[in-house]
Backbone as CSV, one residue per row, in Angstrom:
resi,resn,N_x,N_y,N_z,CA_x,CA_y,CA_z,C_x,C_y,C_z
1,UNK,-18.891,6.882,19.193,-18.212,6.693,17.921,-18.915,7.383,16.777
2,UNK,-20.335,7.717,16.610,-20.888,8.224,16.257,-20.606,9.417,15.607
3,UNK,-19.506,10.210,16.848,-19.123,11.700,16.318,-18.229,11.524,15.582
4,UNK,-17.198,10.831,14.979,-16.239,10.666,14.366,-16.240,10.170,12.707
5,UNK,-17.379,9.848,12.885,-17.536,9.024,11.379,-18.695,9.810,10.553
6,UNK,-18.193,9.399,8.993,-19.319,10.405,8.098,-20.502,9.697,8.052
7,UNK,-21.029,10.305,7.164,-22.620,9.819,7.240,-22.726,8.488,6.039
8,UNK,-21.961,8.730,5.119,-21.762,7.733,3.911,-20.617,6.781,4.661
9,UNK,-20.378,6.660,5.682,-19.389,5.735,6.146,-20.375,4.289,6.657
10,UNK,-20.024,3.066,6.207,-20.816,1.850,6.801,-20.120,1.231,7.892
11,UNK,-20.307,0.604,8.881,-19.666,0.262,10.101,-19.515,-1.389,9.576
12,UNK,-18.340,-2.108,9.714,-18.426,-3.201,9.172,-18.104,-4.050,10.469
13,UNK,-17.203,-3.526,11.747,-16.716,-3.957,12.739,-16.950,-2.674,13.572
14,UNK,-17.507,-2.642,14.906,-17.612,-2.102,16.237,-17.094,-3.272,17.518
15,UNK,-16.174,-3.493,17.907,-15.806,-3.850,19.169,-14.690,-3.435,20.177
16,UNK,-15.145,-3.489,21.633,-14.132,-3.791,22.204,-13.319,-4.600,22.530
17,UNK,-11.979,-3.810,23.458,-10.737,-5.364,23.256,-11.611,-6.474,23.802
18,UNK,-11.097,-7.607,23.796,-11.283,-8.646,24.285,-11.099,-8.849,26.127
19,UNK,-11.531,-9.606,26.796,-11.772,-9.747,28.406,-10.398,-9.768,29.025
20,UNK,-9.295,-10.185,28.488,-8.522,-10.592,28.638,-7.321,-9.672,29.071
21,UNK,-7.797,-7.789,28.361,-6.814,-7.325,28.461,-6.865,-6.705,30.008
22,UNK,-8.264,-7.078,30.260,-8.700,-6.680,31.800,-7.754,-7.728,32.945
23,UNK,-7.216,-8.660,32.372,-6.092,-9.867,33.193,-5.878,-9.196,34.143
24,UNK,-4.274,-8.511,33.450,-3.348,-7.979,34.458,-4.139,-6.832,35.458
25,UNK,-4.968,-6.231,35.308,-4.979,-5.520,36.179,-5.618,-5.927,37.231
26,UNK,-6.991,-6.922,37.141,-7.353,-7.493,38.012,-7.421,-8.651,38.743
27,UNK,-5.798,-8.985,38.238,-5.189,-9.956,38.967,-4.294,-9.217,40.133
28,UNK,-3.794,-7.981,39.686,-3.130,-6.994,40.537,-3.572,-7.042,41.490
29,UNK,-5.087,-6.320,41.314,-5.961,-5.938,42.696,-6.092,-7.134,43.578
30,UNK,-5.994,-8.501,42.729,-6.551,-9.609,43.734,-5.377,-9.933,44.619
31,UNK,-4.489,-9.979,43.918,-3.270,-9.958,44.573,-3.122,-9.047,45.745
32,UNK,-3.015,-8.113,45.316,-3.447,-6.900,46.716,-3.649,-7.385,47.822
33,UNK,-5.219,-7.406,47.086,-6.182,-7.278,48.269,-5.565,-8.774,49.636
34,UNK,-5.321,-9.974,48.629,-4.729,-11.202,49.591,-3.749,-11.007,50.532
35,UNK,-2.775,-10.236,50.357,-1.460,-9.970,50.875,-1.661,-8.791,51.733
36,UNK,-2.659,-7.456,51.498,-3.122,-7.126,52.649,-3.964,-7.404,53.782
37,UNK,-4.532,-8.784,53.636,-5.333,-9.223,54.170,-4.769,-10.490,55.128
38,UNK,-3.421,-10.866,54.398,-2.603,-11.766,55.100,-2.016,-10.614,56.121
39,UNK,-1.228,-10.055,55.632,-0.764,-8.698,56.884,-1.463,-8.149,57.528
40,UNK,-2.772,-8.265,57.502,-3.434,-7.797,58.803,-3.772,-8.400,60.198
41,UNK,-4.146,-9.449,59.751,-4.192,-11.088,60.199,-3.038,-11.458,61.193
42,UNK,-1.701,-11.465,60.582,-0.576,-11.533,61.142,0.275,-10.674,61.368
43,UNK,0.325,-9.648,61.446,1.017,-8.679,61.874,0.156,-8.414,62.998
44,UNK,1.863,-7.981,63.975,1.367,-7.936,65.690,0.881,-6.725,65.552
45,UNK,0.084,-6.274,66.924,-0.218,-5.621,67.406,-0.023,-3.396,67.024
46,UNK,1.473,-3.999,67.711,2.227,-3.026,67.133,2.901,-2.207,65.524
47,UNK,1.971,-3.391,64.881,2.592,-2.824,63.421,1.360,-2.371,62.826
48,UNK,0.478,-1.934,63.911,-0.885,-1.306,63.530,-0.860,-0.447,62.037
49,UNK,-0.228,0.980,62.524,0.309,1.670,61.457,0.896,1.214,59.985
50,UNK,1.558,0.089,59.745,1.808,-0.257,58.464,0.492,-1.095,58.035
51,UNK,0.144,-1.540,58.923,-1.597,-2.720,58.376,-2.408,-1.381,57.966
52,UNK,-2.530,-0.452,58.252,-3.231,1.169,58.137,-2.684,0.839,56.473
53,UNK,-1.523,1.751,56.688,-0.530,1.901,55.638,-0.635,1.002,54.178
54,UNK,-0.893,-0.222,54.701,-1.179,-1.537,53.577,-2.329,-1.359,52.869
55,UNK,-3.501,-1.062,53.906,-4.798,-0.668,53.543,-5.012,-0.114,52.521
56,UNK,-4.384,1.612,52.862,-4.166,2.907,52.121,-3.969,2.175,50.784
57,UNK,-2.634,1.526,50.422,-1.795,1.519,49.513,-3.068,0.634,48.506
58,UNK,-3.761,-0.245,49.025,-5.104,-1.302,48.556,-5.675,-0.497,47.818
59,UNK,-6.245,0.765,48.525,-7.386,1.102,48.171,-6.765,2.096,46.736
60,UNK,-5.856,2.269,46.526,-5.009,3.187,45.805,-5.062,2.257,44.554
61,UNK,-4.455,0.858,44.513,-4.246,0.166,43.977,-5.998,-0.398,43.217
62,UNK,-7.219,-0.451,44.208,-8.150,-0.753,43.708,-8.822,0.330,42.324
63,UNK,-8.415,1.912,42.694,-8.918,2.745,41.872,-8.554,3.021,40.810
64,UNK,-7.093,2.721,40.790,-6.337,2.256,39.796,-6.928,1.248,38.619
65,UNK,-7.171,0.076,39.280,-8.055,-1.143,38.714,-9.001,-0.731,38.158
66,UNK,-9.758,-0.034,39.026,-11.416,0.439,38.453,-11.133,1.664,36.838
67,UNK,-9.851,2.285,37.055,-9.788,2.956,36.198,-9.412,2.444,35.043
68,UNK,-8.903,1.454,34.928,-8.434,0.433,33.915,-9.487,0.050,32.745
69,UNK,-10.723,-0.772,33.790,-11.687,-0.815,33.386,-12.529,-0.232,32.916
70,UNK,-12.701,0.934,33.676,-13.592,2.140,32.975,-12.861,2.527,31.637
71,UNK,-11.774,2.131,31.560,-10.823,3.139,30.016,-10.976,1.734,29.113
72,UNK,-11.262,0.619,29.406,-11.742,-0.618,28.746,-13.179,0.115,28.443
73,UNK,-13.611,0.368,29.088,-15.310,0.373,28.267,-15.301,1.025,27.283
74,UNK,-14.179,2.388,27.072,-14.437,3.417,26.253,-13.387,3.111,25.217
75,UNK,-12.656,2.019,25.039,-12.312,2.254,23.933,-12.985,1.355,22.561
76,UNK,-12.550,1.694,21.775,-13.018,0.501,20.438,-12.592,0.945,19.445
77,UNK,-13.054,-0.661,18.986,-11.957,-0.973,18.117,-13.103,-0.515,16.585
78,UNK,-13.070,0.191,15.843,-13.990,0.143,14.346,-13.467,0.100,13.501
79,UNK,-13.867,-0.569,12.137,-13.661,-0.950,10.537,-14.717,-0.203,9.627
80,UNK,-14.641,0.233,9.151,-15.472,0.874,7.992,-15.468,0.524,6.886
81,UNK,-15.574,1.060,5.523,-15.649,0.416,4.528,-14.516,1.451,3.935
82,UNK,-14.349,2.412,4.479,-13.186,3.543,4.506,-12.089,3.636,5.469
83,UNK,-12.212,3.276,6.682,-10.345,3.502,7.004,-10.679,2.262,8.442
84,UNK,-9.767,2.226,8.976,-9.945,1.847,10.422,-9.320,2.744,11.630
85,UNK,-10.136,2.237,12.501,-10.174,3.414,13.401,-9.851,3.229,15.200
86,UNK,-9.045,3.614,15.804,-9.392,3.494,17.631,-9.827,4.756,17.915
87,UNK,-10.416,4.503,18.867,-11.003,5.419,20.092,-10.740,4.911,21.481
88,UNK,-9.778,5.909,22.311,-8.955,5.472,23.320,-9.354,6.718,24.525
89,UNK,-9.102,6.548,25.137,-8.965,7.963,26.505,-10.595,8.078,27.331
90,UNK,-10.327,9.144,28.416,-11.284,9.294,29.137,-11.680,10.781,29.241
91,UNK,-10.297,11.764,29.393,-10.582,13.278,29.622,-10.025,13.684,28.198
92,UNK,-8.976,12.487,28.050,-8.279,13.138,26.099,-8.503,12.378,25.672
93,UNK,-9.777,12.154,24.828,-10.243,11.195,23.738,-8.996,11.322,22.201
94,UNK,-8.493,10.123,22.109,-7.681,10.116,20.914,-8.488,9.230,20.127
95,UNK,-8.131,9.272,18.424,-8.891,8.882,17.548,-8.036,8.731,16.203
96,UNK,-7.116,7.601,16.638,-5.929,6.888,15.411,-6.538,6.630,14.159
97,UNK,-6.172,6.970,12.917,-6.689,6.285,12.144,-5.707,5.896,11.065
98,UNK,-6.403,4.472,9.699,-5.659,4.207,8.726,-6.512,4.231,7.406
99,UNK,-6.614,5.023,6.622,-7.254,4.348,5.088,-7.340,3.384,5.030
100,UNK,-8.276,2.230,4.572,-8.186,1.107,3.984,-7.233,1.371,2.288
101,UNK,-7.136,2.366,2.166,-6.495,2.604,0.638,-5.149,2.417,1.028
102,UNK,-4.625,2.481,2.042,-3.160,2.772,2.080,-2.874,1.669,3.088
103,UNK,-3.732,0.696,3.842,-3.195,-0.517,3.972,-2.083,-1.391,3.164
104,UNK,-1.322,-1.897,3.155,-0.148,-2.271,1.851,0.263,-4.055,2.511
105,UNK,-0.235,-4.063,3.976,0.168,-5.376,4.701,-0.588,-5.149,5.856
106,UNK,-1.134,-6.382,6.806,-2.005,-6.447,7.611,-1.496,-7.739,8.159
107,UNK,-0.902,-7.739,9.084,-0.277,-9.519,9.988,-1.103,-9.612,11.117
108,UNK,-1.630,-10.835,10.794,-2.544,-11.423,11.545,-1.823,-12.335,12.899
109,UNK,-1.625,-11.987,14.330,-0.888,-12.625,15.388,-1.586,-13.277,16.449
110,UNK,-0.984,-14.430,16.541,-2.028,-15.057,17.732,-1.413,-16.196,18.584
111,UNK,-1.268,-15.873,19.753,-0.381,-17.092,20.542,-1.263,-18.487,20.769
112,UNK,-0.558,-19.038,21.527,-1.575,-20.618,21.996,-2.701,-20.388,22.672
113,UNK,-2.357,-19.408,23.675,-3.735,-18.993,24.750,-4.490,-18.151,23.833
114,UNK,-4.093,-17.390,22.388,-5.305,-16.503,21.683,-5.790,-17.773,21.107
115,UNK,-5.239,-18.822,20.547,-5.774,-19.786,19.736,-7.096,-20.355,20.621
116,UNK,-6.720,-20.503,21.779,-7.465,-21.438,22.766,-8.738,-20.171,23.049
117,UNK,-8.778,-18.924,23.256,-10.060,-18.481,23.978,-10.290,-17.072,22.947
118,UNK,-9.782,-17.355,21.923,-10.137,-16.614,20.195,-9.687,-15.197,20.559
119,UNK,-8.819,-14.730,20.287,-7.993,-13.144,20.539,-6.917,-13.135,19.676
120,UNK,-6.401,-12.106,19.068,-5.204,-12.069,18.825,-5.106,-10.545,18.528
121,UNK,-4.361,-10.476,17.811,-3.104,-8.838,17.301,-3.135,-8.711,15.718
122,UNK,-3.208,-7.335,15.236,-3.772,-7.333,13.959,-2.001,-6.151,14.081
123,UNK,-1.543,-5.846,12.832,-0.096,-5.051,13.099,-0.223,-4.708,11.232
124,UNK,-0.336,-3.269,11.449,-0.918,-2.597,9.842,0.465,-2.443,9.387
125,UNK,0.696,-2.243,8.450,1.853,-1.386,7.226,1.051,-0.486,6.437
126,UNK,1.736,0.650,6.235,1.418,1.495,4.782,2.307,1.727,4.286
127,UNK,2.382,2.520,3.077,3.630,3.179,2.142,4.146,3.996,2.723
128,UNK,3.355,4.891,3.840,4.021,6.100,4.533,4.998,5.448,5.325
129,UNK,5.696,6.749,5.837,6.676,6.272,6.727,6.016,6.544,8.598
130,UNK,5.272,7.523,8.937,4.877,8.024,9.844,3.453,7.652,9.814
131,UNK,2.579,6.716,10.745,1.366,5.870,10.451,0.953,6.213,12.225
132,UNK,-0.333,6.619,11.992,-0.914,6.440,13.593,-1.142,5.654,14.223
133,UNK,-1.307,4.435,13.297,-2.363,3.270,13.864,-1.640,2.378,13.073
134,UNK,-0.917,1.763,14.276,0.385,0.384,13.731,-0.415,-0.842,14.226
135,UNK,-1.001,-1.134,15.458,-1.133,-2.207,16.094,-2.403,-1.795,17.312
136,UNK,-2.898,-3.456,16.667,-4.482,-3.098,17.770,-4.120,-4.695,18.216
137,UNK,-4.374,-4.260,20.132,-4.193,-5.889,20.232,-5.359,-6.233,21.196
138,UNK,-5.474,-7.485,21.235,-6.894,-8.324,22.314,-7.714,-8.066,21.293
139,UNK,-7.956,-8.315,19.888,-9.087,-7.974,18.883,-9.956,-9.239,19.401
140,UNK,-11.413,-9.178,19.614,-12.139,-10.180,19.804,-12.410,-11.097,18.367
141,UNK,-12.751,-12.602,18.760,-13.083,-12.785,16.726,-12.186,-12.782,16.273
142,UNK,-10.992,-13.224,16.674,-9.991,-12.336,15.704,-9.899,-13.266,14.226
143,UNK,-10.207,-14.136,14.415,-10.204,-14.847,13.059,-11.535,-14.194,11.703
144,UNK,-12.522,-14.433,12.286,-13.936,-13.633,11.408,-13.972,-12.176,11.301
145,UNK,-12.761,-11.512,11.996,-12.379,-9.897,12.553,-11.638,-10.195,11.106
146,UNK,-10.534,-10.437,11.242,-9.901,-10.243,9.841,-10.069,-11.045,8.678
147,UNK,-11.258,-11.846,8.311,-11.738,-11.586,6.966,-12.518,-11.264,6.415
148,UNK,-13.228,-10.531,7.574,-13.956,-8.927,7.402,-13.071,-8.545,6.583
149,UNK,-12.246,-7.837,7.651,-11.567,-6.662,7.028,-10.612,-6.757,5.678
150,UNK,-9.897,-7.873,5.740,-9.321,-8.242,4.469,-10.157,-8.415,3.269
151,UNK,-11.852,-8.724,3.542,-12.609,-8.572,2.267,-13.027,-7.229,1.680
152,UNK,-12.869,-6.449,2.800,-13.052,-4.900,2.503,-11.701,-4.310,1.717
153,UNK,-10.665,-4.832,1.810,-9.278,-4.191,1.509,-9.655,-4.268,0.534
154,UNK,-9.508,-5.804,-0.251,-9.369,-6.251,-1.702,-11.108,-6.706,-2.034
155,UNK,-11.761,-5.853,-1.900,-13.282,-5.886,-2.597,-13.230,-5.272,-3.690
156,UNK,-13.530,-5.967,-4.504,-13.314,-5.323,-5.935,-14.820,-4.523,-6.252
157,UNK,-14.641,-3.377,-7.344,-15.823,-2.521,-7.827,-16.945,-3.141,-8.359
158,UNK,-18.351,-2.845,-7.460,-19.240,-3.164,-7.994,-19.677,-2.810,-9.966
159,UNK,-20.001,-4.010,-10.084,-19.840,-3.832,-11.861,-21.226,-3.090,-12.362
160,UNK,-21.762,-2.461,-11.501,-23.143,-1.595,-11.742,-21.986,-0.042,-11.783
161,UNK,-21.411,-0.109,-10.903,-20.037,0.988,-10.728,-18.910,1.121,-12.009
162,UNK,-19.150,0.362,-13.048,-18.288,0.361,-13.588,-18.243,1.270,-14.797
163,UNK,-17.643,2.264,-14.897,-17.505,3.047,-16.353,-17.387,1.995,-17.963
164,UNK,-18.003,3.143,-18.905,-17.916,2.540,-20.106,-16.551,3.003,-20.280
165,UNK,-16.324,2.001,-21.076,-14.838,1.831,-21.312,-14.510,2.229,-23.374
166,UNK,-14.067,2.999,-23.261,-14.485,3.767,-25.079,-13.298,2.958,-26.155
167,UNK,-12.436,2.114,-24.909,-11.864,1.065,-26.124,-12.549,-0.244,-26.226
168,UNK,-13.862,-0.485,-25.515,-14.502,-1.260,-25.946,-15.063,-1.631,-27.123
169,UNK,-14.947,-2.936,-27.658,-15.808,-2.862,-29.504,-17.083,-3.287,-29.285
170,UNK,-17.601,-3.479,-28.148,-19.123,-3.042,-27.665,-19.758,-1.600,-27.313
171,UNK,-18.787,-0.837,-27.392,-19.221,0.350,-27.226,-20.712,0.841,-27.627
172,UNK,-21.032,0.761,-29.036,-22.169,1.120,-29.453,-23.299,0.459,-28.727
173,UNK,-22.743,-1.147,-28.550,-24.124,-1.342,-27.587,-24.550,-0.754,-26.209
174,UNK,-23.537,-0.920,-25.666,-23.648,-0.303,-24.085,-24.499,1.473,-24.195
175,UNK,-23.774,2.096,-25.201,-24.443,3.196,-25.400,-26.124,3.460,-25.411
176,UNK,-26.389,2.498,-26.637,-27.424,1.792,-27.229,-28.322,1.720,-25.855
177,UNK,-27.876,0.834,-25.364,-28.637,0.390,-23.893,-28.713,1.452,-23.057
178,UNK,-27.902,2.535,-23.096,-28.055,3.344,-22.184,-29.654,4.526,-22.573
179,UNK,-29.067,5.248,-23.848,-30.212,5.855,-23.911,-31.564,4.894,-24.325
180,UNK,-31.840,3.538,-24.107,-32.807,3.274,-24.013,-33.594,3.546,-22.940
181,UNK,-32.378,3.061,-21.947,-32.727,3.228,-20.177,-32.824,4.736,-20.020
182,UNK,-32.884,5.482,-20.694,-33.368,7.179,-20.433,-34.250,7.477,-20.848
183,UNK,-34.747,6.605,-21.143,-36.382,6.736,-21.535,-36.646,7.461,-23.012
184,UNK,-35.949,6.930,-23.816,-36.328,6.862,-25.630,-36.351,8.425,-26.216
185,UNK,-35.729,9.597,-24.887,-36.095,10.423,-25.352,-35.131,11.018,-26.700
186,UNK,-35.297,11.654,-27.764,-33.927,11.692,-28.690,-32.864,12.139,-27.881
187,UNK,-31.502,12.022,-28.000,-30.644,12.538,-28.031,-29.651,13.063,-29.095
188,UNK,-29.395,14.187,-29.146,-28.920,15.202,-30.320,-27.517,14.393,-30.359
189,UNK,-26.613,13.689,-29.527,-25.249,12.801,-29.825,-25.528,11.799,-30.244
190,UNK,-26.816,11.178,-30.421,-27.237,9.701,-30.488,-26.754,9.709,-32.245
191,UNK,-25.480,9.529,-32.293,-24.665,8.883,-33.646,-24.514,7.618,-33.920
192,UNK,-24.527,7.336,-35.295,-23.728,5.893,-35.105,-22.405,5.867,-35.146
193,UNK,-22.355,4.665,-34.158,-20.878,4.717,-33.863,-20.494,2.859,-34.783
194,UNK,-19.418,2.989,-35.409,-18.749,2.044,-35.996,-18.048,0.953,-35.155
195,UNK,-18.556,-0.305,-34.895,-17.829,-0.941,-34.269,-16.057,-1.301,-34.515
196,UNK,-15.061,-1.397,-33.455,-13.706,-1.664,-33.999,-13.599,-3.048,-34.609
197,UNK,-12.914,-2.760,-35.193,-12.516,-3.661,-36.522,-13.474,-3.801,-37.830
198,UNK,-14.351,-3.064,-38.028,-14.956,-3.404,-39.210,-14.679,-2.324,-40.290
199,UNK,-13.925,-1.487,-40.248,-13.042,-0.809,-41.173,-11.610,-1.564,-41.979
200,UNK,-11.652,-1.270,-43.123,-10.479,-1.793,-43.198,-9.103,-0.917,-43.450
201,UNK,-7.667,-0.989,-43.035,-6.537,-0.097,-43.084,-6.123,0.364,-44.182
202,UNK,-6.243,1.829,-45.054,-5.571,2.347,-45.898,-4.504,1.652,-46.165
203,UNK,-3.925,1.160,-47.558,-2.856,0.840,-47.791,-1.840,1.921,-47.978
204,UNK,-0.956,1.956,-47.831,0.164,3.168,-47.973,0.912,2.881,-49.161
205,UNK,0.742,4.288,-50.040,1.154,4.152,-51.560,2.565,4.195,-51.100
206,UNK,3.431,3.582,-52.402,5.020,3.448,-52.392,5.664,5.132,-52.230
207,UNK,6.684,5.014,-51.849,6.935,6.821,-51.857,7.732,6.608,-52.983
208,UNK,7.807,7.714,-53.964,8.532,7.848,-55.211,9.714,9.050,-55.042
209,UNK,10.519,9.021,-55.739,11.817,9.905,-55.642,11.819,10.400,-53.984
210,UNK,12.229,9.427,-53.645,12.789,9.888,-51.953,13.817,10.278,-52.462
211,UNK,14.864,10.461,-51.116,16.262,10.437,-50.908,17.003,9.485,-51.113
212,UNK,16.776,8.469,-50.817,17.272,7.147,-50.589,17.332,6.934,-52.109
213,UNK,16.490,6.900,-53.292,16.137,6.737,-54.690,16.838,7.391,-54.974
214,UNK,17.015,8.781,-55.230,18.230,9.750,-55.828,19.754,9.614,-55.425
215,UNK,19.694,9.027,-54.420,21.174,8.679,-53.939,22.019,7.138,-54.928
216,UNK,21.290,6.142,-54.563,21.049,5.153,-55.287,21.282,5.340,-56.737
217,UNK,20.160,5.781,-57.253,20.186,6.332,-58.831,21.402,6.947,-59.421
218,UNK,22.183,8.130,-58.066,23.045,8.690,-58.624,24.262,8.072,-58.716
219,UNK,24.304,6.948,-57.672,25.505,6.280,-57.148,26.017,4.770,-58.408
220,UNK,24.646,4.521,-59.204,24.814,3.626,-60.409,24.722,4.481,-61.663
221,UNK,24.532,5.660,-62.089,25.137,6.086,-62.938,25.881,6.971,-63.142
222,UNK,26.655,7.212,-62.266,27.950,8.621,-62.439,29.110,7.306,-62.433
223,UNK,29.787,8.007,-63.301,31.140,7.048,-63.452,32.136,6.977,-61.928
224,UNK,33.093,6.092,-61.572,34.012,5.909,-60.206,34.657,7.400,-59.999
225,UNK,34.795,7.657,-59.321,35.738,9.156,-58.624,37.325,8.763,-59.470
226,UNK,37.697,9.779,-60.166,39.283,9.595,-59.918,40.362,9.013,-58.943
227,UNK,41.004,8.308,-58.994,42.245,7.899,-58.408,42.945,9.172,-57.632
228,UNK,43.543,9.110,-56.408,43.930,9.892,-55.370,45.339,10.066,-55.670
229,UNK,45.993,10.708,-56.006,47.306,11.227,-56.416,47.513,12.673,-57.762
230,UNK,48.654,13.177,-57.943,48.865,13.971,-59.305,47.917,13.012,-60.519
231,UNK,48.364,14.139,-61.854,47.817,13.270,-62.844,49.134,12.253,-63.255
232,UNK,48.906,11.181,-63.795,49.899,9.730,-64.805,50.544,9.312,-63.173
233,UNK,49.873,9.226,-62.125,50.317,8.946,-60.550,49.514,7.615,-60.703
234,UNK,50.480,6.554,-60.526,49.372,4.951,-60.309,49.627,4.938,-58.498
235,UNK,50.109,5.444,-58.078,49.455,5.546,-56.597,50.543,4.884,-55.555
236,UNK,50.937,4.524,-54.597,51.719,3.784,-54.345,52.395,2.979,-54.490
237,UNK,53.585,2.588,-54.439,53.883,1.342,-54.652,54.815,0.928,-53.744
238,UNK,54.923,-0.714,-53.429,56.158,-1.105,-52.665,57.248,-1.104,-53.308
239,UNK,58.755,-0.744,-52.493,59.779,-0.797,-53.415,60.058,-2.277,-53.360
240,UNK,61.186,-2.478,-53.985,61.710,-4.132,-53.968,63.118,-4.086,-53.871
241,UNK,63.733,-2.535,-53.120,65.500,-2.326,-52.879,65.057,-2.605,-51.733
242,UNK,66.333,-3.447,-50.778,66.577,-3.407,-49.806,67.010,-2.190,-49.308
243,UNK,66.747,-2.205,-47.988,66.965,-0.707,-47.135,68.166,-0.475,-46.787
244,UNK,68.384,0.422,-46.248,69.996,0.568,-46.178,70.104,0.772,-44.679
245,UNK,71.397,-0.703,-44.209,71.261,-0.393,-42.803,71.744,0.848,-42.248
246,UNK,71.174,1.377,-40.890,70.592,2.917,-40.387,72.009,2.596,-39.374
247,UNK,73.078,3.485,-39.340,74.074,3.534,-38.359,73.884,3.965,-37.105
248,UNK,73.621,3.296,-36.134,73.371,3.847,-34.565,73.861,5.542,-34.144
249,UNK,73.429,5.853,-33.722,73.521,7.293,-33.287,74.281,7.315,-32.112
250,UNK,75.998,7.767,-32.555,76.318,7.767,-31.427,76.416,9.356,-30.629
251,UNK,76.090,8.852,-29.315,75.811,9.896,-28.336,77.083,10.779,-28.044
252,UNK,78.391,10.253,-28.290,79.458,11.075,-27.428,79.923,12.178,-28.522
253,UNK,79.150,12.120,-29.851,79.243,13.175,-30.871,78.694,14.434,-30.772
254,UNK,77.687,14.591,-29.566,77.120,15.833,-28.859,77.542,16.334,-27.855
């Protein structure tokens, strides 16, 4: 694992799966091995050739097993303080990985039998859509496994790490403190700086002859606009004759 990781990388978790994922296979072999061992036993004489045959198929089945195991030793499971990681294969070493930055969800899974002999299934999310490393299962620990890792997700910045912040109204001190800690030598920026709020806000003089003022001004002393018609025109009026009824239009006159 060694070759895969940087040098500023801290190892927070190194394990392999858990015993368990070794079950199925070497329950296989045991199985096997019983049932060829019953067929040898009892099978006549004449069924020499398939008890051969059974053998064969055993020993096929055992290397199988052994290979299982051997691909158990080599894989593992690692956490960093930077991404998480598998290492899988024997002739094609693969090497999945996830940012801890781009973790977004992390489901923690565990049946009755993980509850009972401590195992379970860890199943990542990110924002991406295409992710290498969805699901690691048989995690040993799995309970102290993930709040490891969940303290690494959401570990907040060491406050020795933390930038000065220039909307601070401590500013001058932090400064202050700094070139002390540089050893008193002058510094040519070493200004004073004004703490916020101890200025007080320009008042803003009234504005004189705007627009708004000349409009105003002009609108109270120019006399009303003329009346809308000819001149000696008082403007509309309603009549007070009745109308004269309108004779239907007859059509057969066209």
């Amino acid at each position: 694992m060694a070759q895969v990781l940087l040098e500023d990388e801290t190892v927070v978790v190194a394990q392999r799966q858990h015993w368990l994922a070794l079950a199925g296979p070497v329950c296989t072999v045991v199985a096997g091995l019983v049932l060829t061992l019953i067929a040898g036993f009892t099978a006549p004489a004449r069924l020499g050739m398939l008890t051969d045959l059974a053998w064969k198929l055993w020993i096929i089945l055992l290397a199988w097993g052994a290979m299982r195991v051997f691909l158990w030793r080599r894989s593992w499971f690692v956490a960093t303080d930077k991404r998480l990681l598998m290492a899988y294969g024997v002739f094609w070493r693969r090497t999945p990985m996830m940012p801890l930055a781009k973790v977004t969800d992390m489901s923690f899974n565990r049946s009755p039998l993980g509850q009972f002999i401590d195992y379970g299934q860890f199943v990542l999310e990110s924002a991406g859509r295409d992710q290498a490393l969805r699901q690691i299962d048989f995690v040993r620990d799995a309970r102290a496994t993930y709040l490891t890792i969940v303290g690494e997700i959401f570990s907040e910045q060491e406050p020795a790490d933390r930038e000065l912040d220039d909307t601070d109204p401590n500013l001058h001190q932090q400064l202050a403190a700094a070139r002390v800690a540089a050893g008193g030598r002058r510094d040519p920026t070493d200004v004073p700086i004004r703490p916020i709020g101890s200025y007080l806000p320009r008042t803003e003089r009234p504005r004189r002859n705007g627009l708004r003022e000349r409009i105003l001004r002009r609108a109270r002393d120019e006399p009303p606009p003329p009346r809308f018609g000819h001149e000696n025109d008082v403007g509309w009026e309603r009549s007070n004759q009745p109308e004269r009824p309108r004779r239907p239009r007859d059509l057969r006159d066209d």
